[in-house]
VOTORVEX-721300 format. One record per residue: residue number from 1; residue in one letter; x, y, z of N, C-alpha, C in turn. Coordinates in steps of 0.1 Angstrom, whole numbers, m for minus. Example, Ala and Ser with C-alpha at 12.3 -4.5 7.8 and 13.67 -1.06 7.14 Angstrom:
! VOTORVEX-721300
1 / A / 132 / m57 / 78 / 123 / m45 / 78 / 132 / m33 / 78
2 / S / 128 / m22 / 71 / 137 / m11 / 71 / 129 / 0 / 79
This chain:
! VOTORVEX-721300
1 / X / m1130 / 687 / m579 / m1122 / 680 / m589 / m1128 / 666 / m590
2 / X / m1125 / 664 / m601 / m1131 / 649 / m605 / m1128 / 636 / m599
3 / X / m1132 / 626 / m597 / m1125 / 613 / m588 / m1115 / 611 / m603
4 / X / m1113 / 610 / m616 / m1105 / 611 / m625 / m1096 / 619 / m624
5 / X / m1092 / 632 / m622 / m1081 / 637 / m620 / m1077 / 640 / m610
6 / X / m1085 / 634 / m599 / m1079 / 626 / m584 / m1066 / 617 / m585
7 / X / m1077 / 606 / m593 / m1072 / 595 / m597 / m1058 / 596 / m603
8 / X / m1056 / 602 / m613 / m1044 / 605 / m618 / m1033 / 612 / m612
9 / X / m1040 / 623 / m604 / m1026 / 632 / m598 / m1019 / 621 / m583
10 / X / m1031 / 611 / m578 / m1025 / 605 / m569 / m1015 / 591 / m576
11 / X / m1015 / 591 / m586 / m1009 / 581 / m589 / m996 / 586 / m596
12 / X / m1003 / 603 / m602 / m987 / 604 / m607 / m978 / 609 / m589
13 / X / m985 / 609 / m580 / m975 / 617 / m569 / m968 / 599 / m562
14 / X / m979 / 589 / m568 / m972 / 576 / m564 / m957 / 573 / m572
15 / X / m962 / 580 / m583 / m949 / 574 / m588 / m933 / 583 / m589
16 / X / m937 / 592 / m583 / m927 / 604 / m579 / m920 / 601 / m566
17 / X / m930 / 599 / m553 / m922 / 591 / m540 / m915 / 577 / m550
18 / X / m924 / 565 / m558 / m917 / 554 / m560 / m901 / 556 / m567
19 / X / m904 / 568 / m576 / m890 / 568 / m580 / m881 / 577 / m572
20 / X / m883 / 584 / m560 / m871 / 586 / m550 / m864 / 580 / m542
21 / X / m880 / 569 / m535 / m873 / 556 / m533 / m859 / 549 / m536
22 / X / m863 / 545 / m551 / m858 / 536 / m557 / m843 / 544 / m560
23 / X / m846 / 557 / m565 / m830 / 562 / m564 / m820 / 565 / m550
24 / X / m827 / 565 / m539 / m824 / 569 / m530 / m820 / 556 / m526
25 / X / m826 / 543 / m529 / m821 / 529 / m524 / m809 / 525 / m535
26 / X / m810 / 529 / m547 / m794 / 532 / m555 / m782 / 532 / m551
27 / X / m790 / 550 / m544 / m773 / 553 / m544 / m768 / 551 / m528
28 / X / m775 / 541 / m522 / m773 / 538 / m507 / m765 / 523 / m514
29 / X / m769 / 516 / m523 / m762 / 501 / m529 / m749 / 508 / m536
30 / X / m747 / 519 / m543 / m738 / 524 / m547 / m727 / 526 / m535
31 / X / m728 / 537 / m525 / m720 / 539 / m515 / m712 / 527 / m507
32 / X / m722 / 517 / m508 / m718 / 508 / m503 / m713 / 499 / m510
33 / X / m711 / 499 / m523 / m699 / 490 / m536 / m687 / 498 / m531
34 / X / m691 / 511 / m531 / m675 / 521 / m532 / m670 / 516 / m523
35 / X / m671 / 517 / m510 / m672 / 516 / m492 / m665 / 497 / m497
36 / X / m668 / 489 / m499 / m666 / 476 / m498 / m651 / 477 / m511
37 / X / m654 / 481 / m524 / m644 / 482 / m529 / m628 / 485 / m526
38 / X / m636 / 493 / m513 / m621 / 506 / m510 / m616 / 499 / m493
39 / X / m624 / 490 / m490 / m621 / 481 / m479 / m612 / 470 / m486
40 / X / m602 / 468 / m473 / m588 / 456 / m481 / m594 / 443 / m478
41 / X / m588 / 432 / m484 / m598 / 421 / m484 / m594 / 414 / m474
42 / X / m583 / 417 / m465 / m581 / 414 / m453 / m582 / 422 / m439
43 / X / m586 / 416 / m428 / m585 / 425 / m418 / m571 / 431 / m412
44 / X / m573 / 438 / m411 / m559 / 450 / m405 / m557 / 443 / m395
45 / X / m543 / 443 / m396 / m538 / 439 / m383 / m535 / 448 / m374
46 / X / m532 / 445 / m361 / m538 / 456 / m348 / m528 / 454 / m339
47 / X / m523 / 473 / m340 / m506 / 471 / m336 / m506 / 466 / m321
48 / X / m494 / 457 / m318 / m489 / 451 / m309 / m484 / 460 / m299
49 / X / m492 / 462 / m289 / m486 / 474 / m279 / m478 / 467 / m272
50 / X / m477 / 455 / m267 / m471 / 449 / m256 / m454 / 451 / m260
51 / X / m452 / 452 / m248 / m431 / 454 / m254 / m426 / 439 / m253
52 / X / m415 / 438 / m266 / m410 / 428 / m268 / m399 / 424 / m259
53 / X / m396 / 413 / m254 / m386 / 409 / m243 / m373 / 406 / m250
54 / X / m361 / 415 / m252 / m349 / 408 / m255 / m335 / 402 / m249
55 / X / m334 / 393 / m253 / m322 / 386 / m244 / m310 / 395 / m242
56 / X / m312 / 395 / m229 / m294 / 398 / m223 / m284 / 396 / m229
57 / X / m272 / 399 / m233 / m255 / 394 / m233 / m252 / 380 / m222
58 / X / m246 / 369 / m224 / m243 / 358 / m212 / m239 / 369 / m200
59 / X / m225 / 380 / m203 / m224 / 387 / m192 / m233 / 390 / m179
60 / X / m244 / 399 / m189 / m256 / 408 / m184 / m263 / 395 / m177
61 / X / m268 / 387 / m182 / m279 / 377 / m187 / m273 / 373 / m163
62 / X / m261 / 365 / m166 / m258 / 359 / m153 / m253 / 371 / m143
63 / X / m258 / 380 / m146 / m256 / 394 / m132 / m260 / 390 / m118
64 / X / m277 / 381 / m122 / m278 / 387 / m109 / m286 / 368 / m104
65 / X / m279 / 360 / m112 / m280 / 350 / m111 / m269 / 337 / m99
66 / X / m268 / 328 / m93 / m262 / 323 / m84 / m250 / 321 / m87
67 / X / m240 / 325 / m86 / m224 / 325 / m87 / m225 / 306 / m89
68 / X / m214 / 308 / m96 / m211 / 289 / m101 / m203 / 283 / m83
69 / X / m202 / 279 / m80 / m196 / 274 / m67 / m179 / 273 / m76
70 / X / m168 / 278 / m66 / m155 / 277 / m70 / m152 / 264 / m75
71 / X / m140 / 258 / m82 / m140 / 245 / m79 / m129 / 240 / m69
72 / X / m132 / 230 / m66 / m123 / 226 / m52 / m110 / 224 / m55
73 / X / m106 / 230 / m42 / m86 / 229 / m38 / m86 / 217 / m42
74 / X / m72 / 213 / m47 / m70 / 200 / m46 / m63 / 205 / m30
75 / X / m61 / 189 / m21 / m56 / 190 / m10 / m42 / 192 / m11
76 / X / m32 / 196 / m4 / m18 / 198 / m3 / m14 / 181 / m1
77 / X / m7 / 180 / m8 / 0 / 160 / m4 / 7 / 162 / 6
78 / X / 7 / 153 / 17 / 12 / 156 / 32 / 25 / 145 / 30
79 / X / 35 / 151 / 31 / 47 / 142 / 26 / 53 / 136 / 43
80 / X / 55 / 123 / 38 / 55 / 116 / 54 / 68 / 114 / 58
81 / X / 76 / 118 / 65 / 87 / 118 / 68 / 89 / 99 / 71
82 / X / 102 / 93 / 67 / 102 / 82 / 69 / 108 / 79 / 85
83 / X / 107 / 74 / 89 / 110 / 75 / 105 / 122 / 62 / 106
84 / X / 129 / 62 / 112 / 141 / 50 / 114 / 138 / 39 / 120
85 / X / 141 / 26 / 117 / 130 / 17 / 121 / 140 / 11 / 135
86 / X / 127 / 9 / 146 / 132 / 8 / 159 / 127 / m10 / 164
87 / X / 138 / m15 / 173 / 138 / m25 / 176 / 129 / m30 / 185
88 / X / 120 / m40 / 186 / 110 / m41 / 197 / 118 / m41 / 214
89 / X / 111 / m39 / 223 / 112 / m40 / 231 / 116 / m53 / 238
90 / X / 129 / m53 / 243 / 137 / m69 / 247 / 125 / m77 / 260
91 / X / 123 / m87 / 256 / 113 / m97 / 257 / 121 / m109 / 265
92 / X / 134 / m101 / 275 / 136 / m109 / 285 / 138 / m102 / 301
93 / X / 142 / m109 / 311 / 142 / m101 / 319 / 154 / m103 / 326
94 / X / 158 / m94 / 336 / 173 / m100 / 343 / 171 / m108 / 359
95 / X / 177 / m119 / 356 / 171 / m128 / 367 / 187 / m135 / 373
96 / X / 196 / m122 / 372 / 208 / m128 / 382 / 223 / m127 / 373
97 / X / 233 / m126 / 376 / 243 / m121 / 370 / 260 / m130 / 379
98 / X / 271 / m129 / 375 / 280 / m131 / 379 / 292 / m135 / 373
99 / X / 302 / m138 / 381 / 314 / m144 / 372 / 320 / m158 / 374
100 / X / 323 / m165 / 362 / 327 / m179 / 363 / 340 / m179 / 354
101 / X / 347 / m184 / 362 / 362 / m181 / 354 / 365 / m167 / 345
102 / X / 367 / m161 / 353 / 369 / m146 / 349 / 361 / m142 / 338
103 / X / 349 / m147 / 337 / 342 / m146 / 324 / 325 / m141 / 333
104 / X / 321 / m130 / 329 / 312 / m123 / 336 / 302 / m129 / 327
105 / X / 289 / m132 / 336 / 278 / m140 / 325 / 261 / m133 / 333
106 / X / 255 / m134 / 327 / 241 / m127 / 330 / 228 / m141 / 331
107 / X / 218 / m144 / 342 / 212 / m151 / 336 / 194 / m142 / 332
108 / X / 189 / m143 / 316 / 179 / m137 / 312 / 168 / m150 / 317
109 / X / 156 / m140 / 316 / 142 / m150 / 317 / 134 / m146 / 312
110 / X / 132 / m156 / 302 / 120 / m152 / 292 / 111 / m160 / 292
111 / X / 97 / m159 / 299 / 88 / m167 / 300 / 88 / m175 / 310
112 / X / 87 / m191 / 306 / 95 / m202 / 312 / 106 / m208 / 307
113 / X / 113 / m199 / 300 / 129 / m205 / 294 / 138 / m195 / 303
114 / X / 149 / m201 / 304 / 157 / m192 / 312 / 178 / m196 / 305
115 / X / 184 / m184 / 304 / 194 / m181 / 295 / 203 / m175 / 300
116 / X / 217 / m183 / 300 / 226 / m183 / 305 / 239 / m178 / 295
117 / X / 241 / m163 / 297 / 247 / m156 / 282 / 259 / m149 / 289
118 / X / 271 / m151 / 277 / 277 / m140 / 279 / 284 / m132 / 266
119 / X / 295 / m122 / 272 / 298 / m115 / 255 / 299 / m126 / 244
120 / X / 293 / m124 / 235 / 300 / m134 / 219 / 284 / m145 / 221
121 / X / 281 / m147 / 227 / 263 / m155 / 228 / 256 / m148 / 220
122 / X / 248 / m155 / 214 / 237 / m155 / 208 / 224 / m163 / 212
123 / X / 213 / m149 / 215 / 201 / m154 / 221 / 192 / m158 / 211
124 / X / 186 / m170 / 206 / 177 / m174 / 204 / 178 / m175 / 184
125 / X / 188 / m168 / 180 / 196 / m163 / 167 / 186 / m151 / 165
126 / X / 184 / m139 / 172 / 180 / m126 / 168 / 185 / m117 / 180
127 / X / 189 / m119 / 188 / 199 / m107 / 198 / 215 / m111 / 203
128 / X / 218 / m107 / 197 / 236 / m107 / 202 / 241 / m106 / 212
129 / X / 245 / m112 / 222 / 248 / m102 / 235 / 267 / m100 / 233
130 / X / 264 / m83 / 233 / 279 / m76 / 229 / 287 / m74 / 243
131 / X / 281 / m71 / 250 / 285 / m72 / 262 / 279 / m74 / 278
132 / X / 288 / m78 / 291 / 281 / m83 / 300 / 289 / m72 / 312
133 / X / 280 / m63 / 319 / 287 / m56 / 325 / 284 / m56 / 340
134 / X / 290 / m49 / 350 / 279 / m51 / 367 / 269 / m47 / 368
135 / X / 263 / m39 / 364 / 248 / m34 / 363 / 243 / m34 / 349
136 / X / 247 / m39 / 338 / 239 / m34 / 327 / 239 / m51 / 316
137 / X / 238 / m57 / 302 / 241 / m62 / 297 / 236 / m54 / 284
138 / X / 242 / m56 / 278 / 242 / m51 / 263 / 238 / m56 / 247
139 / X / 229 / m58 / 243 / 223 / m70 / 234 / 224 / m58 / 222
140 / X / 227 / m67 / 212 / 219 / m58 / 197 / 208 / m71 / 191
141 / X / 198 / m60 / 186 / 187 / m72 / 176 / 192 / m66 / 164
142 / X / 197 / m82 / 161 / 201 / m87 / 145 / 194 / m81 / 135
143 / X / 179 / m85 / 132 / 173 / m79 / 118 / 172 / m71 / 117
144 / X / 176 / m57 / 126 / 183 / m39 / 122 / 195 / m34 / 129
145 / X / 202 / m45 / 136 / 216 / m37 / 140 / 212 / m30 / 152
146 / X / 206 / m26 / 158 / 199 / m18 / 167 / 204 / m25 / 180
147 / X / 214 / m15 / 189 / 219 / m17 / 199 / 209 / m18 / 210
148 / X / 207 / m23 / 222 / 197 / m21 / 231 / 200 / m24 / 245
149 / X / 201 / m20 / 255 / 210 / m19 / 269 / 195 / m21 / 281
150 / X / 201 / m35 / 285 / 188 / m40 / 299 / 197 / m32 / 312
151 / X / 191 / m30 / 319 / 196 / m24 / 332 / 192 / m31 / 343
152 / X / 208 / m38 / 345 / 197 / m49 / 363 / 188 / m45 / 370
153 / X / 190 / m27 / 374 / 180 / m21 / 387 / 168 / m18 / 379
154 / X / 154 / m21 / 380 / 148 / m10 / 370 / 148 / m1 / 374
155 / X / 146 / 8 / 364 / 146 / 25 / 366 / 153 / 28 / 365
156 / X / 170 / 24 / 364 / 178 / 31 / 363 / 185 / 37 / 349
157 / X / 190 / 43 / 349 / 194 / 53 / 337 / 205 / 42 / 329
158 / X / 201 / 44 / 314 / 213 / 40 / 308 / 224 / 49 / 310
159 / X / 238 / 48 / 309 / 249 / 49 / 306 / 252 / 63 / 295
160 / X / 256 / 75 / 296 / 255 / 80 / 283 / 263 / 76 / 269
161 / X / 274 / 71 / 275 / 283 / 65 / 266 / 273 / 55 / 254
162 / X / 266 / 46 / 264 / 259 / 41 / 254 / 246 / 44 / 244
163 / X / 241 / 54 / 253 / 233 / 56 / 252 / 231 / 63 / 236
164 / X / 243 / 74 / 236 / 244 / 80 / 226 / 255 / 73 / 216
165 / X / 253 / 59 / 219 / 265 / 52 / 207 / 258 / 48 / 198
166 / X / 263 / 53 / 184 / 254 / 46 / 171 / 255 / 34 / 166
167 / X / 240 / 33 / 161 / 242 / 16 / 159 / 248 / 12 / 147
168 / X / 254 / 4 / 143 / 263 / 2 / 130 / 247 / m2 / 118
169 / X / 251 / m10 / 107 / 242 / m7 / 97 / 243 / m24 / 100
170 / X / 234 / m27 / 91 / 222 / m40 / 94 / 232 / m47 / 93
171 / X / 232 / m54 / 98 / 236 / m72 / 99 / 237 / m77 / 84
172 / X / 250 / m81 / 87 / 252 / m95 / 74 / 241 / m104 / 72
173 / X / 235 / m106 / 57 / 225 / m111 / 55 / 231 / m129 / 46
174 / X / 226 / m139 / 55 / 229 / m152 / 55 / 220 / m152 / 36
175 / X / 231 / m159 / 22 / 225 / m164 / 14 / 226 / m176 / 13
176 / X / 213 / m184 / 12 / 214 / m199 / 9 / 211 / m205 / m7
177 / X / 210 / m213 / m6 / 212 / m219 / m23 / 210 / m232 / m20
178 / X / 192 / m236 / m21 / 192 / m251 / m22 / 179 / m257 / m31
179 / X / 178 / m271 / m32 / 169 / m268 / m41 / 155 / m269 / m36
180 / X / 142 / m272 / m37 / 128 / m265 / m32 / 125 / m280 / m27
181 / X / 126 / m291 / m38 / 129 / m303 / m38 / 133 / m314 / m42
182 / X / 136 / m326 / m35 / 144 / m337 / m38 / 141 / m349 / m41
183 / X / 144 / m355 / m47 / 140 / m373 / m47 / 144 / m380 / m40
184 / X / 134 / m385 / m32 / 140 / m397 / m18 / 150 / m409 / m24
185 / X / 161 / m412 / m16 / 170 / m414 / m15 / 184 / m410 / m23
186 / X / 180 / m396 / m29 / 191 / m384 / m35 / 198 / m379 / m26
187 / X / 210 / m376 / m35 / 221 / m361 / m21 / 215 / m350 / m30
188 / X / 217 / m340 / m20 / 213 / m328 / m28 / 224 / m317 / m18
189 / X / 226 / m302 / m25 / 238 / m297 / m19 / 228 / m283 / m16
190 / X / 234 / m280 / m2 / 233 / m266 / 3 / 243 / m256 / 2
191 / X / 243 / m245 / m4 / 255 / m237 / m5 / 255 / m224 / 2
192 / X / 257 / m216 / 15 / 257 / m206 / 18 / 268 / m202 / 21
193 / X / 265 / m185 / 15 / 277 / m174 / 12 / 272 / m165 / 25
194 / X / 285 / m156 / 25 / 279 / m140 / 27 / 282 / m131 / 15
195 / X / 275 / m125 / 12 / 278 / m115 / 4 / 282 / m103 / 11
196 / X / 291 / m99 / 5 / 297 / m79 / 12 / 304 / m85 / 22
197 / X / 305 / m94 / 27 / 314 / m94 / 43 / 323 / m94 / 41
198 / X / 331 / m92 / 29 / 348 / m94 / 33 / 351 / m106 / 39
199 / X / 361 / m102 / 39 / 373 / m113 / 51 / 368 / m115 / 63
200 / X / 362 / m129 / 66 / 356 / m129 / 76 / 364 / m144 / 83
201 / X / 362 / m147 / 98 / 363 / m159 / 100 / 348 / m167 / 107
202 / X / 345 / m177 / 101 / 333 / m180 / 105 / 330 / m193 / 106
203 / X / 320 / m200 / 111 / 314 / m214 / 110 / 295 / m211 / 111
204 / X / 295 / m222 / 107 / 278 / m222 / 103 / 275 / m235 / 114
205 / X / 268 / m234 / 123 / 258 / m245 / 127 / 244 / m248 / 125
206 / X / 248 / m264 / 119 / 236 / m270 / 112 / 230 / m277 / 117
207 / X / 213 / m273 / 122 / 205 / m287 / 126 / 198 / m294 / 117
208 / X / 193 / m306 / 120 / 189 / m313 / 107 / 179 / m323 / 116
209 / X / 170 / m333 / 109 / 163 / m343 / 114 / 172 / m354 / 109
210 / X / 180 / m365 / 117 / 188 / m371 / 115 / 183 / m386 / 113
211 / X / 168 / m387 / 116 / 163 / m396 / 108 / 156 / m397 / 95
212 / X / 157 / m385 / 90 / 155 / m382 / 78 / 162 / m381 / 65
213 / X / 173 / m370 / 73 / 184 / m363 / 61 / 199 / m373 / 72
214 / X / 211 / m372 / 58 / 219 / m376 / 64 / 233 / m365 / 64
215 / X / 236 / m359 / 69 / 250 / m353 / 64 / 265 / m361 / 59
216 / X / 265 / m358 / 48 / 277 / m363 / 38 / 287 / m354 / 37
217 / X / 303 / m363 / 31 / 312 / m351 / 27 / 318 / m345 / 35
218 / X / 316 / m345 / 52 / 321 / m336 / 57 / 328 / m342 / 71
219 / X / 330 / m351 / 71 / 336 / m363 / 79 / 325 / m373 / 84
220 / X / 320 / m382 / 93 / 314 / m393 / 93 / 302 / m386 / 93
221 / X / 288 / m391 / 94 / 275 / m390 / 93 / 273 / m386 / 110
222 / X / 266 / m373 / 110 / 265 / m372 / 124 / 250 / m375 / 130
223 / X / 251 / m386 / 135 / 234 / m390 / 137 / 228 / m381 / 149
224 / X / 231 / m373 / 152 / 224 / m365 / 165 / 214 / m353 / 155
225 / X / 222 / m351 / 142 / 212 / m341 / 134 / 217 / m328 / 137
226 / X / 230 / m326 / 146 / 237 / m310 / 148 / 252 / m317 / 140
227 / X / 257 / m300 / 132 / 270 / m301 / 129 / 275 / m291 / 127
228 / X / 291 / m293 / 127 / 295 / m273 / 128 / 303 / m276 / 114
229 / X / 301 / m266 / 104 / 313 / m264 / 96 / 316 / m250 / 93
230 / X / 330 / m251 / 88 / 339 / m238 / 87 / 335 / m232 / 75
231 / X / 333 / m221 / 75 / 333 / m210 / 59 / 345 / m205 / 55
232 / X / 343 / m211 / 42 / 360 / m203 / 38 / 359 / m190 / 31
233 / X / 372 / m183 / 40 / 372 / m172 / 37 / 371 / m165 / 22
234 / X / 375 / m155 / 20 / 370 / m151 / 2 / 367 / m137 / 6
235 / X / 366 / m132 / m7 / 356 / m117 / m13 / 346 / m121 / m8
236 / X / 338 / m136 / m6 / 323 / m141 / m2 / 326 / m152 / 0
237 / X / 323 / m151 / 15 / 329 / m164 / 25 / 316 / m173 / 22
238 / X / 320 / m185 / 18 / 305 / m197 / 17 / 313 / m211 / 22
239 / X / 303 / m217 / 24 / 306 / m231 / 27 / 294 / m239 / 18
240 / X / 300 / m254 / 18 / 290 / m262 / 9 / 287 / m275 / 17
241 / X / 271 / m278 / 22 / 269 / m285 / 28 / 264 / m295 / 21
242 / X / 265 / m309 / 19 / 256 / m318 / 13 / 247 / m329 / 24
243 / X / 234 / m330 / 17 / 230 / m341 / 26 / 222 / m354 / 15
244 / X / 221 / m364 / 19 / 213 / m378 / 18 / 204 / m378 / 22
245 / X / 190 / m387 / 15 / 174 / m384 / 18 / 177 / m395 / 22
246 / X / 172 / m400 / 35 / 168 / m410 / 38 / 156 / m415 / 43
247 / X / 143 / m407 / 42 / 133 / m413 / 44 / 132 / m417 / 30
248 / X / 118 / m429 / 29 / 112 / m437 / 23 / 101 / m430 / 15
249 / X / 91 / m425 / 19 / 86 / m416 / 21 / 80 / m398 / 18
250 / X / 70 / m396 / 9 / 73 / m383 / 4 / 72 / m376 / 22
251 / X / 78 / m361 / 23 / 73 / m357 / 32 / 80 / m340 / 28
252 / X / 81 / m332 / 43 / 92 / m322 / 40 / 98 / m321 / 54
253 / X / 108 / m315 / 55 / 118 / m317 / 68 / 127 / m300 / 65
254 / X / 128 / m298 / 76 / 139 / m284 / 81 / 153 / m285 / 80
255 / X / 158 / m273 / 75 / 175 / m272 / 80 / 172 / m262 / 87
256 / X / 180 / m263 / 101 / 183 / m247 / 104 / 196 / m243 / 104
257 / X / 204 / m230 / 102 / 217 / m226 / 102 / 216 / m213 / 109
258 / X / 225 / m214 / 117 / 234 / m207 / 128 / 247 / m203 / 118
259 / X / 251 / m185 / 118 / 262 / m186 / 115 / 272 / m177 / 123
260 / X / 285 / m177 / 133 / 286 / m173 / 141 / 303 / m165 / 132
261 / X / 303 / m155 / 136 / 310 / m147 / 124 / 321 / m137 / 132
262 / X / 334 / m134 / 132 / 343 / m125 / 134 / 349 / m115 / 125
263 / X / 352 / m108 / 125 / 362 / m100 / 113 / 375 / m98 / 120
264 / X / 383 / m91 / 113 / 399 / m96 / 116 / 403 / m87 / 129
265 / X / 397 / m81 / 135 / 402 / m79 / 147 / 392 / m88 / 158
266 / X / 388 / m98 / 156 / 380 / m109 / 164 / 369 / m100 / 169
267 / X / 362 / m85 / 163 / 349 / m82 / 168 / 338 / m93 / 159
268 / X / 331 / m93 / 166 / 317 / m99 / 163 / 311 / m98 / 151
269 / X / 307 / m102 / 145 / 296 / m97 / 130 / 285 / m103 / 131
270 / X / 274 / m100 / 134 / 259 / m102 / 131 / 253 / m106 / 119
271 / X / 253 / m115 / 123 / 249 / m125 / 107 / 234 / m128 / 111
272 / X / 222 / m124 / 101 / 206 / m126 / 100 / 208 / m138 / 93
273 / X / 201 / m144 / 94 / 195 / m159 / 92 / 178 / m162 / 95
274 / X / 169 / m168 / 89 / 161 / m170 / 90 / 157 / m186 / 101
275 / X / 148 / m186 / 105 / 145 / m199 / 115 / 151 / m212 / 111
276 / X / 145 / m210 / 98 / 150 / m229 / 94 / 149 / m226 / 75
277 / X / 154 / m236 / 69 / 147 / m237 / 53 / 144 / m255 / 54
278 / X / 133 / m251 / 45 / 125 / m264 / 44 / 124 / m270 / 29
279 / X / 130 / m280 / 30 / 130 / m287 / 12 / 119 / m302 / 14
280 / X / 115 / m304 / 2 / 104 / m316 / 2 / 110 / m327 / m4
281 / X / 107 / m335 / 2 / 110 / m348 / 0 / 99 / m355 / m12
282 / X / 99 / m359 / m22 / 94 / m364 / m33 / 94 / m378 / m37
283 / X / 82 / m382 / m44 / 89 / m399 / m54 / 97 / m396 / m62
284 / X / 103 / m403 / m70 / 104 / m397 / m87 / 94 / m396 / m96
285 / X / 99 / m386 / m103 / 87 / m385 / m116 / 78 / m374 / m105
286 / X / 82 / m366 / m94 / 73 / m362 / m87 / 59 / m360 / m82
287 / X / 60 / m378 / m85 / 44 / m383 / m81 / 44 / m381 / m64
């Protein structure tokens, strides 16, 4: 064969592979339009295997969770029974006893003071002495009525009679009525009652500083600074004491009153009184 129809059969066999080629690279660009066409333009999402967690009911939820702590008891209120109020313990001792004119008397010792008492006495104006007997004497303290029995021997046993005798109810309570203060060289008036006592027979003893105050109104001026007057009887037995300023002087100065008291069978009545009352002495104009 000729290099000419060489020439030509190799060129037409070139151009037989070139166009297989070229269709074969076609329909590989084709498949792959389809292929891309038919693909979504997003990626797939990619199922969620994991299990989803859902909440409990509160019930369920606090099963197996720490119990709430209870809330606290309140405490029970402890109700205090009031207890009956008791007299101190007598603050004298017995230092000798006997009789002077058929009148039986005790002598106490308290401290370094020593007291010479019998029925219807009053110690110190806070114990009564009700009775004076051979082994025993018998006091009540005033600011509760409260009977209280010293026994000469110590050790020895009260008395049952007394023992189990009830004590009456508090003491007549002394009211006074004066004023707080006065202007030097004024009278000014003291007025004390009893209230509730009934029918009573009574006198008030009044101490005073007698170079100070003067007592008026009630017969001469008693310069010692002690006086006794009578309370008149009543629904509310009172008496009205006046006095005169005679210091110069602002200052303040004491009354004390004692009031020593019967009822109509001549038993005793326990009248509370405080130590003393104190009024102030002033200029005028309360300079």
């Amino acid at each position: 064969m000729s290099k000419f129809y060489w020439s030509l059969a190799l060129a037409a066999a070139t151009g037989v592979l070139s166009w297989w080629w070229s269709a074969g690279a076609a329909d590989t660009q084709d498949t792959q339009r389809a292929h891309s066409s038919l693909a979504p333009s997003e990626p797939r999402p990619q199922a969620d295997l994991q299990p989803q967690r859902r909440a409990l009911p509160s019930p369920l939820r606090d099963l197996f969770s720490t119990p709430p702590k209870p809330p606290a008891r309140k405490p029970t209120p402890v109700v205090e029974v009031a207890q009956a109020p008791m007299a101190p313990p007598l603050p004298y001792k017995y230092d000798g006893s006997g009789v002077l004119q058929g009148k039986s008397f005790v002598y106490l010792k308290r401290q370094d003071r020593n007291f010479l008492v019998s029925a219807g006495d009053t110690l110190e104006g806070t114990y009564a002495v009700e009775a004076v007997a051979r082994d025993h004497v018998v006091l009540r303290y005033l600011p509760l009525g409260i009977r209280q029995v010293m026994m000469y021997q110590a050790g020895a046993e009260v008395p049952p009679e007394l023992a189990a005798a009830p004590s009456p109810s508090r003491p007549v309570a002394l009211q006074v009525d004066m004023p707080a203060e006065v202007v030097l060289g004024q009278e000014f008036v003291v007025i004390v009652a009893l209230p509730g006592a009934g029918a009573l027979k009574a006198t008030v003893e009044v101490g005073y500083d007698s170079e100070v105050l003067s007592m008026v109104g009630a017969g001469l001026p008693r310069p010692s600074g002690r006086a006794v007057v009578e309370v008149a009887s009543g629904s509310t037995p009172r008496a009205q004491l006046r006095f005169k300023v005679l210091a110069d002087t602002p200052a303040s100065t004491d009354i004390a009153l004692k009031v020593n008291a019967t009822d109509a069978s001549g038993k005793r009545v326990p009248v509370w009184t405080p130590t003393a009352y104190t009024v102030s002495l002033v200029l005028p104009g309360g300079a």
